[in-house]
FIDREN-862065 format. One record per atom (N, C-alpha, C, O, CB): atom name; residue number from 1; y, x, z; residue in three letters. Coordinates in steps of 0.2 Angstrom, whole numbers, always signed. Each point is the difference from the previous one (the first is absolute). Glycine has a CB too. Example, Ala and Ser with C-alpha at 12.3 -4.5 7.8 and 13.67 -1.06 7.14 Angstrom:
// FIDREN-862065
PT  atom  seq      y      x      z  type
PT     N    1    -28    +66    +39   ala
PT    CA    1     +6     -4     +0   ala
PT     C    1     +6     +4     +0   ala
PT     O    1     -1     +5     +3   ala
PT    CB    1     -5    -14     +3   ala
PT     N    2    +11     +7    -10   ser
PT    CA    2     +6     +4     +1   ser
PT     C    2     +5     -4     +3   ser
PT     O    2     +6     +3     +1   ser
PT    CB    2     -9     +3    -11   ser
This chain:
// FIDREN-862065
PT  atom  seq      y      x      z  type
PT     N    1   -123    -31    -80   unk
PT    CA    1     +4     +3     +5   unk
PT     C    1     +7     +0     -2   unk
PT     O    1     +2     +2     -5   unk
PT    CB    1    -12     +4    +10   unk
PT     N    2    +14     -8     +0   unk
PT    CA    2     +7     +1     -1   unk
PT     C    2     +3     +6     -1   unk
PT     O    2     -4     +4     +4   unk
PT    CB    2     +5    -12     +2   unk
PT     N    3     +2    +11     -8   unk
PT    CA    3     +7     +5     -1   unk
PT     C    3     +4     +1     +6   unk
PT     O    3     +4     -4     +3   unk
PT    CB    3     -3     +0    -16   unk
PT     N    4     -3    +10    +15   unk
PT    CA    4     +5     +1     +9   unk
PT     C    4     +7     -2     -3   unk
PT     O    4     +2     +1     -6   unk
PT    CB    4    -10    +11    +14   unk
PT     N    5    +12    -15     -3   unk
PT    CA    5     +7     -3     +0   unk
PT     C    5     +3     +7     -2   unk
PT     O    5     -2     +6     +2   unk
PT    CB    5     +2    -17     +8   unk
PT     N    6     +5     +9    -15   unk
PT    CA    6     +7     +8     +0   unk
PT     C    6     +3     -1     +4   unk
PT     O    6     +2     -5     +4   unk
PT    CB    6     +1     +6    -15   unk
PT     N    7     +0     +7    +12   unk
PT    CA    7     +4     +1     +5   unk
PT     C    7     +6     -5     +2   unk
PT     O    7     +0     -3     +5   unk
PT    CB    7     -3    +14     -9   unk
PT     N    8     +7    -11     +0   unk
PT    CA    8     +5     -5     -2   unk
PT     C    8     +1     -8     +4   unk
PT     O    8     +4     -2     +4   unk
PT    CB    8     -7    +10    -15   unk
PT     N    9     -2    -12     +9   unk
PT    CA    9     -4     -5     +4   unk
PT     C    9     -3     +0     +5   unk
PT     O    9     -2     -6     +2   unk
PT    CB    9     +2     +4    -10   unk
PT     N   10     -2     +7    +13   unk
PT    CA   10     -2     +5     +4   unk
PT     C   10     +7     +0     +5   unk
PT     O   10     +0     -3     +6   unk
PT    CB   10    -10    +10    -14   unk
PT     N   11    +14     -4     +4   unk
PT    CA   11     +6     +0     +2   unk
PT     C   11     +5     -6     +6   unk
PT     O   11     +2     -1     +6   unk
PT    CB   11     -5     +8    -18   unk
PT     N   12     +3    -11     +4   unk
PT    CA   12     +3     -6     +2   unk
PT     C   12     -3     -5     +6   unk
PT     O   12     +3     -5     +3   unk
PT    CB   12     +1     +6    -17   unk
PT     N   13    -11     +0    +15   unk
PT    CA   13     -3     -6     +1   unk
PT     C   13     +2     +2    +12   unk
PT     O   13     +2     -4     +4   unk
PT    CB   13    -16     +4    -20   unk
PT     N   14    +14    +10    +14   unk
PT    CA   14     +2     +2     +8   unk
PT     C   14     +5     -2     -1   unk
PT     O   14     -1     -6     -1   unk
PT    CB   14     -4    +14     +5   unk
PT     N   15    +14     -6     -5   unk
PT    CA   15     +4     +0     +1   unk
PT     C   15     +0     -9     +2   unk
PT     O   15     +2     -2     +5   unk
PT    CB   15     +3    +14    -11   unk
PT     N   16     -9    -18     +2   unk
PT    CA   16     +0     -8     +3   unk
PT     C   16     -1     +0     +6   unk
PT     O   16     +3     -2     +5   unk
PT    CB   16     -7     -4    -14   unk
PT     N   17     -4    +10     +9   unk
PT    CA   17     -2     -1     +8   unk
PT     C   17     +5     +2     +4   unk
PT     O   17     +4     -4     +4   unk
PT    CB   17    -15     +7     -5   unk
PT     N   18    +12     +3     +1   unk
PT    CA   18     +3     +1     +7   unk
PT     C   18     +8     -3     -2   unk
PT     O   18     +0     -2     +6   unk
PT    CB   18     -8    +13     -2   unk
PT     N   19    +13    -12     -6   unk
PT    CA   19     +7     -3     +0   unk
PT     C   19     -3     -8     +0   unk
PT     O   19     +4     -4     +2   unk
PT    CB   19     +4    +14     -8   unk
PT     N   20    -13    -12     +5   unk
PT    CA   20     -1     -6     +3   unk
PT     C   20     -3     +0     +7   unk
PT     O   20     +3     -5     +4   unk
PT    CB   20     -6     +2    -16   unk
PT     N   21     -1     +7    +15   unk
PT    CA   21     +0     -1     +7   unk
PT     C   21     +6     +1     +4   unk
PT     O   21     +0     -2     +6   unk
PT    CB   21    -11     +4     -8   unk
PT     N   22    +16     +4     -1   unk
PT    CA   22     +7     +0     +4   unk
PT     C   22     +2     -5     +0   unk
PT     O   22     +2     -2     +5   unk
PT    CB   22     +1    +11     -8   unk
PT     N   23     -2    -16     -4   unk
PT    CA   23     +3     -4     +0   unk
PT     C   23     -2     -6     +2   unk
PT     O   23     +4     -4     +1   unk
PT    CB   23     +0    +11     -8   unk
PT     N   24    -10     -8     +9   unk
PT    CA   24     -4     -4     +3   unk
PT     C   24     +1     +1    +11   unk
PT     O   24     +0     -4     +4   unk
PT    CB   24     -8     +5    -19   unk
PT     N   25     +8     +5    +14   unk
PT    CA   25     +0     +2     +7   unk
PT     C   25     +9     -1     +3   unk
PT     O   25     +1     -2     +6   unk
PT    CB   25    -12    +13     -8   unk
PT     N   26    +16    -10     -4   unk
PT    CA   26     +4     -2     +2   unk
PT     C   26     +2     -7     +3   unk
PT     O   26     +2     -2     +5   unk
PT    CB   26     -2    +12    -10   unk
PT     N   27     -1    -13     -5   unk
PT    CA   27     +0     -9     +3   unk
PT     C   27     -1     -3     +6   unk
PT     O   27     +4     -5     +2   unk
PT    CB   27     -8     +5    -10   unk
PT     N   28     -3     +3    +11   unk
PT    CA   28     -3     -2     +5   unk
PT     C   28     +4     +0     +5   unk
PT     O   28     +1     -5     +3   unk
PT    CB   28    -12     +7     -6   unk
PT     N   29    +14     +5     +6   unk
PT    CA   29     +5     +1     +5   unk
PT     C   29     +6     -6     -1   unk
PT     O   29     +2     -4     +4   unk
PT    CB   29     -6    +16     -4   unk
PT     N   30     +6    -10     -7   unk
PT    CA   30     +6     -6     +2   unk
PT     C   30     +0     -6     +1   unk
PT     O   30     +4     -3     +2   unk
PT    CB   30     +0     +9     -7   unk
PT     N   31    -11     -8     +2   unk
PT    CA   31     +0     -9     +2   unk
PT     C   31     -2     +1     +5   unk
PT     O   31     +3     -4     +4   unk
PT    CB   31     -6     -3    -12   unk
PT     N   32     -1    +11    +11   unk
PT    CA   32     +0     +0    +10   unk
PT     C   32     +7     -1     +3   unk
PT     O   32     +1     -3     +5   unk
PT    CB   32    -11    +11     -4   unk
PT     N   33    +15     -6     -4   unk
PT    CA   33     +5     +0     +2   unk
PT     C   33     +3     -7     +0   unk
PT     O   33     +3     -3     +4   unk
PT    CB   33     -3    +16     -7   unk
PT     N   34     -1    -14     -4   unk
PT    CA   34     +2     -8     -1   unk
PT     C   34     -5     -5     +3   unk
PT     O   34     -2     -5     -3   unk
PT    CB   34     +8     +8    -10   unk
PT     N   35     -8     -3    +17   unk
PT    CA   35     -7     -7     +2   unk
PT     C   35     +5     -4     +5   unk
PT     O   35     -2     -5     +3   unk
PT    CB   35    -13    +13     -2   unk
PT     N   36    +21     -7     +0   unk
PT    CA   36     +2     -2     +4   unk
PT     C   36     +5     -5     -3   unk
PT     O   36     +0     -5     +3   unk
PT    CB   36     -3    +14     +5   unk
PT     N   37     +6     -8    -14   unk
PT    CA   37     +4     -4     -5   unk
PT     C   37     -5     -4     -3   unk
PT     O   37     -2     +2     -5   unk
PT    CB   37    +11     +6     +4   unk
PT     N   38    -10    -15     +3   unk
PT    CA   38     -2     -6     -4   unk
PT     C   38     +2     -1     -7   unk
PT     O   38     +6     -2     -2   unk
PT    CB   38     -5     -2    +11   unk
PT     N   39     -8     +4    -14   unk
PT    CA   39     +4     -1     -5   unk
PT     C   39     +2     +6     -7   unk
PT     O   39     +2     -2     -5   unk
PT    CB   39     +2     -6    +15   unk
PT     N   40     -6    +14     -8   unk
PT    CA   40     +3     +6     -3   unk
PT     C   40     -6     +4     -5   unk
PT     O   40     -4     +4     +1   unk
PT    CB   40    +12     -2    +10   unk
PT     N   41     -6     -4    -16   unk
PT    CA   41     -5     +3     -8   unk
PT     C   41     -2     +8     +6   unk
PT     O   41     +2     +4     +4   unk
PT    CB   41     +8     -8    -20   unk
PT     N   42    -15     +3    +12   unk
PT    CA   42     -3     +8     +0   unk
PT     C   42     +3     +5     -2   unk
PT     O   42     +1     -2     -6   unk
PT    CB   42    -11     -2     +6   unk
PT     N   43    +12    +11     +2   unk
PT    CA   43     +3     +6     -3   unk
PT     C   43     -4     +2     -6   unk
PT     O   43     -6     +1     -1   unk
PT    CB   43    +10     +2    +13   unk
PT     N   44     +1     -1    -15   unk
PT    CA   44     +0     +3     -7   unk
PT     C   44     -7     +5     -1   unk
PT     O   44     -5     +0     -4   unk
PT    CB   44    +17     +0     +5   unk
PT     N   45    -10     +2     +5   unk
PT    CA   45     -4     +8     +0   unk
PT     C   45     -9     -3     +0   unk
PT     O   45     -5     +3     -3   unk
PT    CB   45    +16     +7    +12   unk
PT     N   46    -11    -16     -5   unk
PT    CA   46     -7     -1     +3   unk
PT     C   46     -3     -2     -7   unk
PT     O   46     -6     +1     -2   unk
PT    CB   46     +9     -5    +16   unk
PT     N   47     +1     +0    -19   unk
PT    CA   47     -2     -5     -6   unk
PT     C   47     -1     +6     -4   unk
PT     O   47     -6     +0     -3   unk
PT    CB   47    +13    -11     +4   unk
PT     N   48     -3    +17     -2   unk
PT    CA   48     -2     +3     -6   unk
PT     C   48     -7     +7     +3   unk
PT     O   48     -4     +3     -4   unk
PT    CB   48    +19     -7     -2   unk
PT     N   49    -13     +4    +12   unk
PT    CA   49     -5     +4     +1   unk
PT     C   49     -9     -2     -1   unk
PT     O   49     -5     +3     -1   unk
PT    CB   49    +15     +1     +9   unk
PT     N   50     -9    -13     -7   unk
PT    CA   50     -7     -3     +0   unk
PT     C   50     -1     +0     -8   unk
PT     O   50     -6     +0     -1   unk
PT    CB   50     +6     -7    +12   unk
PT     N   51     +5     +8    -16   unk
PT    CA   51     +0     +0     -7   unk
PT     C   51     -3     +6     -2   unk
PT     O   51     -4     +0     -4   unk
PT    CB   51    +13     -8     +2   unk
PT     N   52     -5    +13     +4   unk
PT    CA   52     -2     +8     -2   unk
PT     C   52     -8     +2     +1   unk
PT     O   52     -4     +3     -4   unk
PT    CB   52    +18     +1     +7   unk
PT     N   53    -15     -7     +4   unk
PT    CA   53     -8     +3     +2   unk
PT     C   53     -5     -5     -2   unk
PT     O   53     -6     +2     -1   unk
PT    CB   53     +9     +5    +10   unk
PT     N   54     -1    -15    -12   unk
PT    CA   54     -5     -4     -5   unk
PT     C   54     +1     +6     -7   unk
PT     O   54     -4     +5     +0   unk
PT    CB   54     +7    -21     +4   unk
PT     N   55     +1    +17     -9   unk
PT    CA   55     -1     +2     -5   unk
PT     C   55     -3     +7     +0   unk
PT     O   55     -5     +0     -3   unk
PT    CB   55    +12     -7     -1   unk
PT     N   56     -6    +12     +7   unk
PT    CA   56     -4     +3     +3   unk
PT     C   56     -5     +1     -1   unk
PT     O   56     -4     +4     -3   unk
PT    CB   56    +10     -5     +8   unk
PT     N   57     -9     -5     -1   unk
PT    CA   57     -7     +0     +2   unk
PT     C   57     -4     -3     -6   unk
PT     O   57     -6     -1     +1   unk
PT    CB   57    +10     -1    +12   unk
PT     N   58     -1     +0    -19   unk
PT    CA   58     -2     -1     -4   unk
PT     C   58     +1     +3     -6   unk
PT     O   58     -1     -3     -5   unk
PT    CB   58     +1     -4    +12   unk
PT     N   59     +1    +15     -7   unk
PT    CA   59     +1     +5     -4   unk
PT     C   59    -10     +1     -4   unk
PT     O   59     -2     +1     -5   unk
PT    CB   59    +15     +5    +15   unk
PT     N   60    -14     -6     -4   unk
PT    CA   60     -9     +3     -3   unk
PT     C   60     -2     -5     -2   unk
PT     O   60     -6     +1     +1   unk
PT    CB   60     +1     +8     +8   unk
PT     N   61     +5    -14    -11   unk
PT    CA   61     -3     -6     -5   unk
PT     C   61     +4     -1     -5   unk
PT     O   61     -2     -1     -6   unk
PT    CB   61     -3     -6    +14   unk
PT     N   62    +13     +7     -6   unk
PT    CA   62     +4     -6     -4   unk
PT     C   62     +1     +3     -6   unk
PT     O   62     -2     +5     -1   unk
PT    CB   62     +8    -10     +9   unk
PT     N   63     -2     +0    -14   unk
PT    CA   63     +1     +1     -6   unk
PT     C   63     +6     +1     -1   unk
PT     O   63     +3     +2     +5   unk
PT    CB   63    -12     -7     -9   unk
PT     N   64    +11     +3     -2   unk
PT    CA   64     +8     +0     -2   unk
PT     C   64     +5     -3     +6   unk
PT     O   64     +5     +3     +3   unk
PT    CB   64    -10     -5    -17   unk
PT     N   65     +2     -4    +14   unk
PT    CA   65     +5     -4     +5   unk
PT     C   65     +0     +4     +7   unk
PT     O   65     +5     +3     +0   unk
PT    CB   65     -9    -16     -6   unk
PT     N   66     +1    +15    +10   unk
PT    CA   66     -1     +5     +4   unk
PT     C   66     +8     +6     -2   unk
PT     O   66     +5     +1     +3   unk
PT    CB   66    -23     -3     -4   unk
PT     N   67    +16     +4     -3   unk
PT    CA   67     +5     +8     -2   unk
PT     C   67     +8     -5     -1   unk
PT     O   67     +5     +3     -1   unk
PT    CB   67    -16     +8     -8   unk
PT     N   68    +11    -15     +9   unk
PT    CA   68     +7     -6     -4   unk
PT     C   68     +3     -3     +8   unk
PT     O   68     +5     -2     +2   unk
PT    CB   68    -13     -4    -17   unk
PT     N   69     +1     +6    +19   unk
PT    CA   69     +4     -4     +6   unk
PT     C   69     +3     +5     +7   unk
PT     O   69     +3     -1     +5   unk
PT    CB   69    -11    -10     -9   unk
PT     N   70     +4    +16     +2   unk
PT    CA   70     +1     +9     +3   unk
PT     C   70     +9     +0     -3   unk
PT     O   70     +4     +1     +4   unk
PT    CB   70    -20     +7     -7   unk
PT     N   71    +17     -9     -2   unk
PT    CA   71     +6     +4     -4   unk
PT     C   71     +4     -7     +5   unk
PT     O   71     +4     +2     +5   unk
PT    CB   71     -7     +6    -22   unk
PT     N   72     +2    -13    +17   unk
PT    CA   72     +5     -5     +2   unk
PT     C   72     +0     +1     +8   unk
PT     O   72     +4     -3     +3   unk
PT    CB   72     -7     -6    -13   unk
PT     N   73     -1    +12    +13   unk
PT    CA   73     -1     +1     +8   unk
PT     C   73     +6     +6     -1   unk
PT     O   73     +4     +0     +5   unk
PT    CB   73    -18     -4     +0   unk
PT     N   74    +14     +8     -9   unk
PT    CA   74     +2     +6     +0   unk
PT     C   74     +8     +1     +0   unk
PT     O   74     +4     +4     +2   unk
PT    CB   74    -16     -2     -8   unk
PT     N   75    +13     -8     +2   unk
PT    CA   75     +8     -2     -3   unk
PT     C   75     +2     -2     +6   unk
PT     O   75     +6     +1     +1   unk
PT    CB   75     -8     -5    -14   unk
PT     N   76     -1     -1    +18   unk
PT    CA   76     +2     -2     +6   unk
PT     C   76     +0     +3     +5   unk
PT     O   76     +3     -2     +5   unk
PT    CB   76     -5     -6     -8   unk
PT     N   77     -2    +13     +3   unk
PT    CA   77     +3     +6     +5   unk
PT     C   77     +5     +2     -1   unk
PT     O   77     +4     -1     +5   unk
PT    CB   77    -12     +4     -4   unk
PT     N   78     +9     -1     -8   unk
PT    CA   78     +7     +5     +0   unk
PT     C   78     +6     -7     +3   unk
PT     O   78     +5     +1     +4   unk
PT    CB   78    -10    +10    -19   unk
PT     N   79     +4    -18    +10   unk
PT    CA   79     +6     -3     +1   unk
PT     C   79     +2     -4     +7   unk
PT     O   79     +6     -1     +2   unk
PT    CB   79     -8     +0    -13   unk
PT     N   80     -6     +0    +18   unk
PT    CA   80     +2     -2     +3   unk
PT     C   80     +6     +6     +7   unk
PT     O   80     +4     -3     +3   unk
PT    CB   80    -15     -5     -9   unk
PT     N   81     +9    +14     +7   unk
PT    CA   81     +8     +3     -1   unk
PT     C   81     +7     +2     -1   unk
PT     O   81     +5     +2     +4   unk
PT    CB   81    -12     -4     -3   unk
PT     N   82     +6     +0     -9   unk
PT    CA   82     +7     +0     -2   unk
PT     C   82     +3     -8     +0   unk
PT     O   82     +6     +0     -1   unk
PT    CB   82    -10    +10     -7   unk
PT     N   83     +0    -15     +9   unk
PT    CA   83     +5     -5     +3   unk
PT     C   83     +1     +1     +8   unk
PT     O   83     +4     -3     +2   unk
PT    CB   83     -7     -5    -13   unk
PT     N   84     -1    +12    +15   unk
PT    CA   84     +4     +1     +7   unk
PT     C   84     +4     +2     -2   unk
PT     O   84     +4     -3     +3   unk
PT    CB   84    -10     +4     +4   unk
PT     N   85    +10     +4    -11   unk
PT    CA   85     +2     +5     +1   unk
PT     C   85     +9     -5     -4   unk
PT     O   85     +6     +2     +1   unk
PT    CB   85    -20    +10     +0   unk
PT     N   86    +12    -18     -6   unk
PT    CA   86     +4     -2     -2   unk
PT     C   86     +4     -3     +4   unk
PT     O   86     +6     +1     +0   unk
PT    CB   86    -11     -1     -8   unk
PT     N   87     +1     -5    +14   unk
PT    CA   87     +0     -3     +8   unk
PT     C   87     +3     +4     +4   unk
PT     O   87     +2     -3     +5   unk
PT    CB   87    -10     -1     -5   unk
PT     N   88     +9    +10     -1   unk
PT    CA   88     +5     +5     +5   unk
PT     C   88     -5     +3     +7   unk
PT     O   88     +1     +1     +5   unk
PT    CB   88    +11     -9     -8   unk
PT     N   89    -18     +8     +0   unk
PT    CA   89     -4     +4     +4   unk
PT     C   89     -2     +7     -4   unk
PT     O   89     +4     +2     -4   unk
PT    CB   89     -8    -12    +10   unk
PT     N   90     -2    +12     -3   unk
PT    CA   90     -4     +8     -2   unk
PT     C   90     -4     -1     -5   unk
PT     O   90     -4     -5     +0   unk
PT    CB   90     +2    +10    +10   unk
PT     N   91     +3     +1    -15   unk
PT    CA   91     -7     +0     -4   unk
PT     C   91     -4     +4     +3   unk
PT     O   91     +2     +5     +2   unk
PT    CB   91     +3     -7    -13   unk
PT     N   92    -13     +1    +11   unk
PT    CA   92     -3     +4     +2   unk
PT     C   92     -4     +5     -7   unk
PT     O   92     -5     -2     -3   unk
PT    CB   92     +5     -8    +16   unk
PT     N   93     +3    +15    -14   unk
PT    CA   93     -1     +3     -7   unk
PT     C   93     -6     +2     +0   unk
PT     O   93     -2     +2     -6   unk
PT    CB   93    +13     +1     +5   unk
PT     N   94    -15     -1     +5   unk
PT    CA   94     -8     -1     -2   unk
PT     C   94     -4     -5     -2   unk
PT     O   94     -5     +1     -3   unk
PT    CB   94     +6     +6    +11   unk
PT     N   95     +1    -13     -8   unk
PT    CA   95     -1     -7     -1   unk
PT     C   95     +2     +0     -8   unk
PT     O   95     -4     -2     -3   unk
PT    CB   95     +6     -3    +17   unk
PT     N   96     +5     +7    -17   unk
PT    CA   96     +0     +0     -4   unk
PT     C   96     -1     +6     -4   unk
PT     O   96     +0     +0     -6   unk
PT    CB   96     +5     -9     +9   unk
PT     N   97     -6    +14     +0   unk
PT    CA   97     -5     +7     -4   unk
PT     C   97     -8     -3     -2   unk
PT     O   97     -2     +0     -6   unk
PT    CB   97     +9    +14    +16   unk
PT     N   98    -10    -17     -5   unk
PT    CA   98     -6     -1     +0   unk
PT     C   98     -2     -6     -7   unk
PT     O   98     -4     +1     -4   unk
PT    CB   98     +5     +3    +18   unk
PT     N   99     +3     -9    -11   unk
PT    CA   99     +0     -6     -5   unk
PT     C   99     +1     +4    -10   unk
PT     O   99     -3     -1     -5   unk
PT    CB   99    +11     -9    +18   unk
PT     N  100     -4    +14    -13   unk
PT    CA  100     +3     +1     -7   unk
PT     C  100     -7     +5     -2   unk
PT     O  100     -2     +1     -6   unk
PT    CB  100    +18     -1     +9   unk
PT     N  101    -19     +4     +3   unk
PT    CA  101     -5     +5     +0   unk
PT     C  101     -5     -4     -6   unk
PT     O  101     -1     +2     -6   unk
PT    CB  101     +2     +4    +20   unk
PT     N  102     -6    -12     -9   unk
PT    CA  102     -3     -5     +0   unk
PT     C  102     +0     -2    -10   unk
PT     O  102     -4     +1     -5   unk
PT    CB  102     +8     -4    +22   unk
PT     N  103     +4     +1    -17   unk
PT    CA  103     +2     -5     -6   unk
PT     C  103     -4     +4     -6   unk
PT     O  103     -4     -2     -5   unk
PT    CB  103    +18     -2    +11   unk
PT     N  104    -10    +11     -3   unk
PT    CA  104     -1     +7     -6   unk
PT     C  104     -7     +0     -4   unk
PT     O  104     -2     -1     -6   unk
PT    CB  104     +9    +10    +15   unk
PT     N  105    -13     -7     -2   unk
PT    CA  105     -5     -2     +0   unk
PT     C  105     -5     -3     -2   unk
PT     O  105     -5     +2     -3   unk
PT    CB  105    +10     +1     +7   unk
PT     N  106     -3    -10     -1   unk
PT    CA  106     -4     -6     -7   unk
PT     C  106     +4     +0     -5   unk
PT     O  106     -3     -4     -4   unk
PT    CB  106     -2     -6    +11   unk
PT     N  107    +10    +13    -10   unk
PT    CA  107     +2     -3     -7   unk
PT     C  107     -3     +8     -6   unk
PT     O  107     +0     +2     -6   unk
PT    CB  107    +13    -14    +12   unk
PT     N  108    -14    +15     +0   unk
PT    CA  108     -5     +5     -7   unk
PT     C  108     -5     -1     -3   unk
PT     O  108     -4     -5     +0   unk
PT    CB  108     +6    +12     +5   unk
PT     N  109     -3     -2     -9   unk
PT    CA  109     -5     -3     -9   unk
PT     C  109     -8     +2     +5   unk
PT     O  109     -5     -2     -1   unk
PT    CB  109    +16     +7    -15   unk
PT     N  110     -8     +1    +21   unk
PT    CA  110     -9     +1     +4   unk
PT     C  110     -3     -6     +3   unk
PT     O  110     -6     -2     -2   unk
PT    CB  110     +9    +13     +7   unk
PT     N  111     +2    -15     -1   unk
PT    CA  111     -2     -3     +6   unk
PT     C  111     -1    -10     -5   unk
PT     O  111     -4     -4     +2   unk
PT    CB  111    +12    +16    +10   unk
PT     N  112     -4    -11    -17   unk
PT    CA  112     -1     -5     -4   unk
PT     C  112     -9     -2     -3   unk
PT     O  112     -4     -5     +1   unk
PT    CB  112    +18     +8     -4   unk
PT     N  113    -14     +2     +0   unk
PT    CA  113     -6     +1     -4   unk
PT     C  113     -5     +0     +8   unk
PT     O  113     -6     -4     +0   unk
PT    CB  113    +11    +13    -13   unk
PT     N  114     -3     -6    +18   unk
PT    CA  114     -5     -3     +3   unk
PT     C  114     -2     -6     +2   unk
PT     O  114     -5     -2     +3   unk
PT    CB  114     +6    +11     -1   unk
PT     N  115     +5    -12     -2   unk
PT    CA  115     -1     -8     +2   unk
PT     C  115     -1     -5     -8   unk
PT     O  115     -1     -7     +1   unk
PT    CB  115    +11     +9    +13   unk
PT     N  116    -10     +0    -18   unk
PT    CA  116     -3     -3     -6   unk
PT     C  116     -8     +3     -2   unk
PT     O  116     -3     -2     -5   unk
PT    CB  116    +16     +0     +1   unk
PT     N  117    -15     +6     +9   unk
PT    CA  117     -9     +1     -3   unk
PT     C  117     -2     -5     +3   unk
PT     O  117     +2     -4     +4   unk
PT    CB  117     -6    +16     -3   unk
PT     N  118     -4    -12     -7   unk
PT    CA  118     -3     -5     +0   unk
PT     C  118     -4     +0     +6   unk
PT     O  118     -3     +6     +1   unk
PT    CB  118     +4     -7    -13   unk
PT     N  119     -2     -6    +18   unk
PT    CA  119     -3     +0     +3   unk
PT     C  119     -9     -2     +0   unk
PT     O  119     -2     -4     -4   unk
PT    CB  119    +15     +3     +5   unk
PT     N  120    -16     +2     +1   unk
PT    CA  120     -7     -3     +1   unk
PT     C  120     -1     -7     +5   unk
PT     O  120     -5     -3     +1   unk
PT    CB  120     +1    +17     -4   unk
């Protein structure tokens, strides 16, 4: 039998869900908005939000690589509004409180160790 998940990892795995379905919910709105421009990359928000609730969702199996692509989802939270903000738009500072939260999170010695136990 497995070892119930730590807090920590527990942690990180909610704050993905849900700033991923914000970020996914928003995506969706703004390409509705764009369906009428021919041609137009999908929004930011829609791509990272489908990234954040894939790793996520793979918290309760994954291994190392799992906790490694968490921290890289995490790094692009924080950075995809600091380059709006280089653009001369808003940072939305929950987005990068959450991301840095996230980063904090997987790179502890708790949440590590849990993504290096041995699997069955």
């Amino acid at each position: 039998m497995t070892p119930p998940k730590p807090r920590l990892p527990r942690l990180a795995r909610a704050v993905l869900d849900v700033i991923g379905c914000l970020h996914t919910l928003g995506g969706l709105i703004l390409l509705a908005g764009t369906l009428l421009d021919a041609g137009t990359p999908p929004p930011v928000e829609l791509v990272l939000g489908v990234a954040e609730l894939t790793v996520a969702s793979r918290f309760a199996k994954g291994g190392p690589k799992t906790r490694v692509a968490a921290m890289i989802v995490a790094a692009c939270m924080v950075l995809a509004p600091l380059t709006g903000l280089a653009m001369g738009g808003f940072v939305g500072a929950a987005g990068v409180v959450c991301g840095l939260l996230v980063l904090a999170l997987c790179a502890h010695r708790e949440t590590a160790a849990w993504f290096a136990r041995p699997r069955t």
